[in-house]
C-alpha positions in Angstrom: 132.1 95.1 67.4 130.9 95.3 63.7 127.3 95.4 63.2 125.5 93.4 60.3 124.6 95.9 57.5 121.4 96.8 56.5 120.2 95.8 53.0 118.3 98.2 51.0 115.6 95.5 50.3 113.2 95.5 53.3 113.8 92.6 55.9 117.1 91.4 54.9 120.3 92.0 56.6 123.7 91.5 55.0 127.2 90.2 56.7 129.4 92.7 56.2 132.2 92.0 53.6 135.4 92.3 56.3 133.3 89.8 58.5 132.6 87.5 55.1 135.9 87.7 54.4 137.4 86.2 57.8 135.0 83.6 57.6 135.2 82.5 54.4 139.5 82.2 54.6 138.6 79.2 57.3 136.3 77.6 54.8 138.8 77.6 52.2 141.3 76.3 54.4 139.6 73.0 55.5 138.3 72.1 52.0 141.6 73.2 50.2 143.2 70.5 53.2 140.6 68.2 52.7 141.5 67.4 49.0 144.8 68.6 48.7 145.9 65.5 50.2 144.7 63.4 47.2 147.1 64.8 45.2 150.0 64.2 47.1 149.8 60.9 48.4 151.7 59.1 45.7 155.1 61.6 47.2 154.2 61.6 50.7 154.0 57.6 50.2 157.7 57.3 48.9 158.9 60.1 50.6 157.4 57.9 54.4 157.6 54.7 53.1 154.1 54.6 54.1 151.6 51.3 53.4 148.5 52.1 51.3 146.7 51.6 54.7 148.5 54.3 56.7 148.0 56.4 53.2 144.3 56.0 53.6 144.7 56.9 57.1 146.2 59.9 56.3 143.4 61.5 54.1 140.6 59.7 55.9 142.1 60.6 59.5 141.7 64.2 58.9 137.7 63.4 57.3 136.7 61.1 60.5 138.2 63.4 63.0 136.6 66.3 61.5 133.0 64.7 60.8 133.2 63.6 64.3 133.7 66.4 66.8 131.6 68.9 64.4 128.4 68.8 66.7 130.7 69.1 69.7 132.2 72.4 67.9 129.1 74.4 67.3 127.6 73.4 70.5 131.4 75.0 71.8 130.4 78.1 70.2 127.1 78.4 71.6 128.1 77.9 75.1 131.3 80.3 74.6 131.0 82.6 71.4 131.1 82.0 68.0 134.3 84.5 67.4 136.3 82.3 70.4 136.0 79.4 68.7 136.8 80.5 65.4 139.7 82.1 66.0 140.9 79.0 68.8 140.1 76.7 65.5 142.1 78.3 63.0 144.9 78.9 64.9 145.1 75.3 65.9 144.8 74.5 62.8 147.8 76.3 61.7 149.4 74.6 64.4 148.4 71.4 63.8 149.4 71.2 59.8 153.0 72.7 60.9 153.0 69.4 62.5 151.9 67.7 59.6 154.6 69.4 57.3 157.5 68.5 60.0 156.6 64.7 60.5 158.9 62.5 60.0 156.7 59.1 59.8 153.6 58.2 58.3 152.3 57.7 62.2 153.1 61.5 63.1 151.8 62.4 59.9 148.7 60.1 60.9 148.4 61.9 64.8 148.7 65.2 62.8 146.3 65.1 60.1 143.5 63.9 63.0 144.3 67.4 65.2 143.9 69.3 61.9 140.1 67.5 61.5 139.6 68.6 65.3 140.4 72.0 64.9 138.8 71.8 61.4 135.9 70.7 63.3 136.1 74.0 66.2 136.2 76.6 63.4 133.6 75.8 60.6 130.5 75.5 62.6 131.1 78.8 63.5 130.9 80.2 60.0 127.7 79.1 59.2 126.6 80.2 62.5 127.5 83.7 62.4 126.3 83.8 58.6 122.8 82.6 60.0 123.0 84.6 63.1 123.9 88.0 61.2 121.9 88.2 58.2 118.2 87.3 56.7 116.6 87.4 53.4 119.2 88.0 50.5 121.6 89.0 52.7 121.8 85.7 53.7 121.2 84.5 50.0 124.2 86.6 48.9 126.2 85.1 52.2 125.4 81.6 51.3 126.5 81.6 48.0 129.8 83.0 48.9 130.2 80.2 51.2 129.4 77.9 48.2 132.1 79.5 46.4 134.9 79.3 49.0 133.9 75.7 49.9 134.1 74.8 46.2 137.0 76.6 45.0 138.8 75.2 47.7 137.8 71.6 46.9 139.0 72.2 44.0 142.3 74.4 44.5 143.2 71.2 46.3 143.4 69.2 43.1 145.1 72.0 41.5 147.4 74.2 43.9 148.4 70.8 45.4 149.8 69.4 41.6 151.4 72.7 41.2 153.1 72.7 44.6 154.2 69.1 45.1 155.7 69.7 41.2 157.5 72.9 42.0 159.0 71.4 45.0 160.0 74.6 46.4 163.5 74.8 48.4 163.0 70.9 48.3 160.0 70.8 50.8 158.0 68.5 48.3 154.9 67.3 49.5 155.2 69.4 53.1 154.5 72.6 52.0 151.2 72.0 51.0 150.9 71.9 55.1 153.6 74.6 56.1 151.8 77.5 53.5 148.7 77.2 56.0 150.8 78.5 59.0 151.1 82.2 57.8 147.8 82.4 56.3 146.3 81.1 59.5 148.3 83.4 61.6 147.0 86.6 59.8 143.5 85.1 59.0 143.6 84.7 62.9 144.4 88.0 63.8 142.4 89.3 61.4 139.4 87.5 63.0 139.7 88.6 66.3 139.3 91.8 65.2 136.5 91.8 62.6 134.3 89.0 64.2 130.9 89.8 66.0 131.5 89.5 69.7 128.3 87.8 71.7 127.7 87.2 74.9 128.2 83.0 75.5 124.9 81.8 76.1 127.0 80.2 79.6 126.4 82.7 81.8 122.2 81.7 80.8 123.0 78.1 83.0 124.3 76.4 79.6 126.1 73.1 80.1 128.1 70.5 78.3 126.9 67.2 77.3 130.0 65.2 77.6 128.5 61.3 77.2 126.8 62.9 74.2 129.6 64.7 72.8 131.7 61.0 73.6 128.8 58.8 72.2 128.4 61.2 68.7 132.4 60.6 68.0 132.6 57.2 68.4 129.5 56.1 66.7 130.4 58.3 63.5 134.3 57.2 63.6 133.3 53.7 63.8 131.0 54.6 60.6 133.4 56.7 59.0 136.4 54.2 59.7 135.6 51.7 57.6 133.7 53.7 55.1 137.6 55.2 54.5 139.6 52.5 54.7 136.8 49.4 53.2 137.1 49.8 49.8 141.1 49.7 49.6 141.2 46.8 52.1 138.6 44.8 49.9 136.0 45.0 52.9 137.0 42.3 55.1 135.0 41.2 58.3 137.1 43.3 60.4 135.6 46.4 58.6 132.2 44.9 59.3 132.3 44.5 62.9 132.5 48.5 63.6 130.3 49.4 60.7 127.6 47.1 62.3 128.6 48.4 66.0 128.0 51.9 64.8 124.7 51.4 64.4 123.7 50.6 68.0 126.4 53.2 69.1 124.7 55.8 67.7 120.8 54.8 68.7 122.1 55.0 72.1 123.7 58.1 72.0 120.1 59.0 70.2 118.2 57.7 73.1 120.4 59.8 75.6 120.0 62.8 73.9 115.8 61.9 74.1 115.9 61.3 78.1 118.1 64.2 78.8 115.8 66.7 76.9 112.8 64.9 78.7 114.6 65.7 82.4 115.1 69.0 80.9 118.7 68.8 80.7 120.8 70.3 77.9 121.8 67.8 74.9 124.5 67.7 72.6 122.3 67.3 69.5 119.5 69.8 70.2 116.2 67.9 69.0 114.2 70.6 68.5 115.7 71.9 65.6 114.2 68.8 63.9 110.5 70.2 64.2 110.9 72.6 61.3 110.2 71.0 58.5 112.6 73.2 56.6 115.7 71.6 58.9 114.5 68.3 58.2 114.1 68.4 54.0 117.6 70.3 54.3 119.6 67.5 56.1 118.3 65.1 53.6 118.7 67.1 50.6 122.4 68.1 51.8 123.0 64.4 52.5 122.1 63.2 49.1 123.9 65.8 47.6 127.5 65.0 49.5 126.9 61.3 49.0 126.6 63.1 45.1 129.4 65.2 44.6 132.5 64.8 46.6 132.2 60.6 45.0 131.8 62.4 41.5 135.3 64.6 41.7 137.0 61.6 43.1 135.8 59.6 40.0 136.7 61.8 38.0 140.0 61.9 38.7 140.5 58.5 39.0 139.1 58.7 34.8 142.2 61.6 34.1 144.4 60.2 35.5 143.9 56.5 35.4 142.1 55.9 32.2 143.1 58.9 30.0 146.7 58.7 31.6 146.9 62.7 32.9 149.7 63.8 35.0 148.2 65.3 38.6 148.9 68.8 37.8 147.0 68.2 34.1 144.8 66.6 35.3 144.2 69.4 38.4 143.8 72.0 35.6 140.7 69.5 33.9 138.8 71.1 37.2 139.8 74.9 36.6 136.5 75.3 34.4 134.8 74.0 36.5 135.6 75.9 39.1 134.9 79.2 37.1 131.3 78.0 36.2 130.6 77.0 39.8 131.6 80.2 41.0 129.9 81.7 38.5 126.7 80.3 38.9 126.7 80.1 42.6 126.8 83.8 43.0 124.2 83.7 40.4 121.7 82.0 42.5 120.3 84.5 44.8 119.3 87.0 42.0 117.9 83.9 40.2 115.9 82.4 43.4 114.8 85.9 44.2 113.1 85.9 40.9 111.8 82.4 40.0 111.9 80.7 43.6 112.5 76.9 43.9 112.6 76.3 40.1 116.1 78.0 40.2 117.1 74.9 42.5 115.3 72.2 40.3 116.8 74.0 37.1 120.4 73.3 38.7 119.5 69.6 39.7 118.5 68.6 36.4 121.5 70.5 34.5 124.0 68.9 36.5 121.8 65.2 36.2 121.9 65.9 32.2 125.5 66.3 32.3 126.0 63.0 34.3 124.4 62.0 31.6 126.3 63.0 28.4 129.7 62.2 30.7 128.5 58.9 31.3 127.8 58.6 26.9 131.0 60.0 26.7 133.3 57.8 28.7 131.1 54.6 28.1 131.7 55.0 24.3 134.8 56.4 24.1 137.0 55.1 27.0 140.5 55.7 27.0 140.3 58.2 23.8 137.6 60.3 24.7 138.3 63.8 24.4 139.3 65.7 27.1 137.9 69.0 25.7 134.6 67.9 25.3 135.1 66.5 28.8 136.3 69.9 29.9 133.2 71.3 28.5 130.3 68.7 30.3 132.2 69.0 33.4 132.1 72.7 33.6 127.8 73.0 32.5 127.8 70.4 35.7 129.7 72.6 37.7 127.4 75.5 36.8 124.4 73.2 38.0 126.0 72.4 41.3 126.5 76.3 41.8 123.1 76.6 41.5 122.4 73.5 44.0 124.7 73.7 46.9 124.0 77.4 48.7 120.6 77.2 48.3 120.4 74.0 50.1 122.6 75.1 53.1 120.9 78.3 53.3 117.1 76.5 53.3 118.6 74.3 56.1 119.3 77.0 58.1 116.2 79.4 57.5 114.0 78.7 60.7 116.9 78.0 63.3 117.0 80.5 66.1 119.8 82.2 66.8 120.8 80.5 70.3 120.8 77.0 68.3 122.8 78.1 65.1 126.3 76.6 66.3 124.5 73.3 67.2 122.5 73.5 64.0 125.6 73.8 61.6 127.6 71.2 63.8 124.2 69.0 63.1 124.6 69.8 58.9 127.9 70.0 58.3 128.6 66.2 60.0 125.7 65.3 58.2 127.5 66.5 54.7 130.7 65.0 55.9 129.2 61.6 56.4 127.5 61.8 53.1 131.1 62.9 51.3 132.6 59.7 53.2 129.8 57.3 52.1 129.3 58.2 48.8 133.1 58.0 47.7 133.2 54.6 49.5 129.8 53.6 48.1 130.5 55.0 44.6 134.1 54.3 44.1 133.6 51.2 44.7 131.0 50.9 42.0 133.2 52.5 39.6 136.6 50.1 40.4 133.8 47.2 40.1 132.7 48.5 36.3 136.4 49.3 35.8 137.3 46.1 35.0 136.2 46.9 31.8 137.5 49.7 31.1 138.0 53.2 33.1 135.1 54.7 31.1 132.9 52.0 31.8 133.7 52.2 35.6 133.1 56.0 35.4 129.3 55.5 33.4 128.1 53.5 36.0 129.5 56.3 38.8 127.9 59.0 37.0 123.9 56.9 36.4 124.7 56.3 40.2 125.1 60.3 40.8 122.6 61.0 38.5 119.9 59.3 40.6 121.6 61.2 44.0 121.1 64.4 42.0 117.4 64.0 41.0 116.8 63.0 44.7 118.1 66.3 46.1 115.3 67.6 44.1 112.9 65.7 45.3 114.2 66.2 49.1 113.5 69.8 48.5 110.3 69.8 46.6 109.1 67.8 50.3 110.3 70.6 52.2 107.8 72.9 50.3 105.3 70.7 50.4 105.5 70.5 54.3 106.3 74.2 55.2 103.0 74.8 53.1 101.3 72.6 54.8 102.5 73.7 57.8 101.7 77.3 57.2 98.3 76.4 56.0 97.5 74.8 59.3 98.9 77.6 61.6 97.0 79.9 60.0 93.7 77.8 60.4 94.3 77.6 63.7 94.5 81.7 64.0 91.5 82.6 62.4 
């Protein structure tokens, strides 16, 4: 079994790199799939003769399923070991986008696509887990931010890889192998799990139980959210998308309530309420929310700009994001040395580059329109990159700080659906603002997005700064009460 190593600074402990490593290949993996599709939708649709519907249903299927079995996954690995369900995930997820590459219809695609989200959603509540479970201090800093960087160069090695593939077309597999390439790698990243991973012992054999009604009332409440979040804004939001975007709300109160009178009776819920006592839990689901309804609508509006308004090709416009994805790397293994240094400001500092740069992109596009340059596009996209490094593993890792081990799985099922309802909502919510504006012109349409994101940025600020506020607070108190 391999230990966590020790960190030289006093209190921390570090994941060690062959662990990372495993970990980090499954986190690639699901964003890379996650975006990918995007790309090569336009081939997959003549290629299927698929409607625009069952197009949407093929990159939102995947989304939906995966948002809505993620609480159900880390609870899995609580009850039977972090390492199991890692390596069960990734392997089925192999599986499942073989499937995907082989379909022969857009409904096989559809089936396929929602098994990858499932086994999407076994595997990464695992990673954070084991991140939070094995390290502390900037150990877990360091750990963090290569999460940040896997997550985001996958996102956006989707827009890129996926141009570069579907346009090399190799032995005339088109659009399939951007599904078939994840067979091999899973295979070996599997393998190479098993062995590396941190065995436990499943907290089972302690009288742990399932929670099936709340596992069954979590997934159908979020996929009648998510639904027509995905498929609303293309289908011009008629009252059938209504009807389960309204249900969803009493479907999830009651699944809410549930979860309250089984913790009462002293059962064992899906959603573990505790974890919403610390105050550093409860500023990090609402600054990670705001900051998914933020970015994921952002890259999606940005593309529709390249490619739409300035006329780039996928693959060009794939390679727009390539700076971006340096700076964001760049800066996200930045932040621990930073935050270690100047503390909260290093967060703030990020929110208010990447808000300035909404900024000057909005200028930009509003004024120029279809001529604006790409290089100096190139250039505010990448400073806004370097701010989002900054942002995004310092929030996940602040989420994370006061969970006890015996809770992480459920604790990372808890934030990751809570960022993959925020990446759903906000491209619905904020596309749609942008094809509203974009009847003026794409640069218009993609001003309004960016004031929009802008605002979503500044509040991820603000969410934080209320964290601090209250863990002082809270500190204050508990140490009145001592003396």
């Amino acid at each position: 079994m391999t230990r966590p190593a020790t960190d030289p600074q006093a209190g921390s402990r570090s994941v060690p790199a062959a662990v990372l490593v495993a970990l980090l290949t499954g986190t690639f993996m699901a964003q890379f799939d996650f975006f990918v599709v995007n790309v090569a939708a336009p081939s997959i649709g003549l290629d299927l003769q698929a409607t625009e519907a069952e197009l949407e249903f093929v990159v939102g299927g995947y989304a939906f399923a995966y948002a809505g079995a993620l609480v159900l996954g880390g609870r899995l690995g609580d009850l039977f070991g972090h390492r199991r369900l890692f390596v069960s995930g990734m392997i089925a997820f192999a599986a499942t986008s073989v499937l995907c590459g082989l379909a022969v219809n857009s409904g096989q695609l559809i089936g396929a696509r929602l098994g990858q989200g499932l086994s999407a959603a076994l595997m990464l509540p695992q990673v954070l887990a084991l991140i939070s479970s094995g390290s502390s201090g900037h150990g877990r800093a360091r750990a963090m931010a290569w999460y940040g960087v896997a997550g985001g160069v996958g996102s956006i090695a989707g827009q890129v890889l996926g141009g570069l593939l579907v346009t090399v077309d190799l032995a005339g597999l088109g659009w399939r192998l951007i599904f078939l390439i994840n067979a091999p790698i899973g295979v070996i990243g599997a393998l190479f799990a098993q062995r590396v991973l941190p065995g436990q012992e499943p907290s089972r054999s302690k009288g742990a139980k399932l929670d099936p009604l709340g596992a069954l009332g979590f997934a159908v409440g979020l996929g009648l959210l998510l639904v027509p979040l995905t498929v609303g804004r293309t289908a011009g939001w008629p009252l059938w998308v209504w009807i389960p975007l309204a249900a969803s709300v009493p479907a999830l109160a009651a699944t809410l309530r549930w979860q309250q009178a089984l913790h009462r009776r002293g059962g064992q819920p899906q959603l573990e309420l505790s974890l919403f006592r610390a105050a550093s839990f409860r500023s990090g689901i609402l600054s990670n929310l705001a900051f998914m309804l933020y970015f994921p609508s952002y890259m999606f509006t940005l593309a529709l700009l390249l490619q739409g308004g300035l006329g780039l090709g996928a693959f060009a416009a794939g390679l727009v994001f390539v700076p971006a994805g340096v700076t964001f790397s760049v800066s996200a293994l930045l932040a621990p040395r930073l935050a270690a240094r100047y503390g909260s400001s290093v967060l703030a500092g990020g929110c208010l580059l990447a808000a300035a740069g909404l900024a000057a992109l909005a200028v930009v596009t509003a004024t120029g329109g279809a001529e604006a340059s790409v290089a100096v596009i190139v250039l505010i996209t990448a400073a806004i990159s370097f701010g989002n490094g900054l942002i995004l593993p310092s929030l996940i890792g602040a989420a994370l700080l006061d969970v006890p081990p015996h809770h992480a799985g459920a604790a990372a099922g808890a934030l990751t659906t809570t960022q993959q309802f925020g990446s759903a909502a906000g491209v619905a919510l904020v596309g749609t603002i942008y094809f509203a504006a974009a009847e003026h012109g794409a640069g218009i349409g993609m001003a309004w997005a960016c004031a929009v994101n802008a605002v979503l940025v500044l509040s991820v600020a603000a969410a934080v700064r209320y964290g601090i506020v209250v863990h002082r607070r809270t500190a204050v108190h508990q140490r009145s009460q001592l003396q």
